[in-house]
N, C-alpha and C positions, 0 to 999 in steps of 0.2 A: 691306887691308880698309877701307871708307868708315868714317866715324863719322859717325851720326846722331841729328839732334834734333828736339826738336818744342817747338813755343812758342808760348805761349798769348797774343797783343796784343789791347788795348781797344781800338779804332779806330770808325772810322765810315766811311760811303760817304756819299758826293754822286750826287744823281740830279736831269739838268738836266730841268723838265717841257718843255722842246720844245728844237728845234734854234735857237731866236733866239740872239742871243750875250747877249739882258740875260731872258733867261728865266728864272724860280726856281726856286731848285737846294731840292730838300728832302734833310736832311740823316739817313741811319737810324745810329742806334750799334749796336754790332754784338762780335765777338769775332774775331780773324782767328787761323783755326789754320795754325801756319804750318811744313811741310817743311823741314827743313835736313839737306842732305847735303855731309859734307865744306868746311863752313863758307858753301854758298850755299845759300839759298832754293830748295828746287826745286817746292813745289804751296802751295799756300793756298786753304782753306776757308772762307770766311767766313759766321758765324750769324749773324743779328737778333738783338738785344737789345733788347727794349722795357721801356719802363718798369715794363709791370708782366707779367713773363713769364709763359706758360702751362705746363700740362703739358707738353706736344707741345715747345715751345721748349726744355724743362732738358733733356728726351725727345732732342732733335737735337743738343744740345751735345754731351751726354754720349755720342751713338753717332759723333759727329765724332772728338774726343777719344780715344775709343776705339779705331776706325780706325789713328789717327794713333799710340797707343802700340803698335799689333800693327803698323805699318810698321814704327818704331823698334826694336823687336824682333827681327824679320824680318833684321835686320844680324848681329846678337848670333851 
């Protein structure tokens, strides 16, 4: 039987505004939910985090999060 986890990382994503190589990257922080089966990575989810979050935002954390515990379970 797998054993499975689920893990909550602060991260951020880079996004280049064009394909030039000295073009400016703007930077979103974010939360990456992150699949672990059997000690590898196997799906990642990543939310927006703004500074100053919305309903809708805590609103998609939370049904990400959720997801990700009824996988977790889904092993048990």
């Amino acid at each position: 039987m797998s054993e499975r986890q689920v893990q909550l990382v602060v991260t951020s994503r880079d996004v280049s505004i064009s394909a030039e190589p000295d073009s400016e990257v703007l930077r979103y922080p974010g939360i990456c939910v992150v699949h672990v089966e059997d000690g590898r990575p196997v799906e990642r989810t990543w939310v927006p985090l703004g500074a100053s979050p919305t309903f809708a935002d805590d609103e998609a954390l939370i049904a990400t999060w959720r997801a990700a515990l009824q996988w977790r379970q889904a092993c048990a």
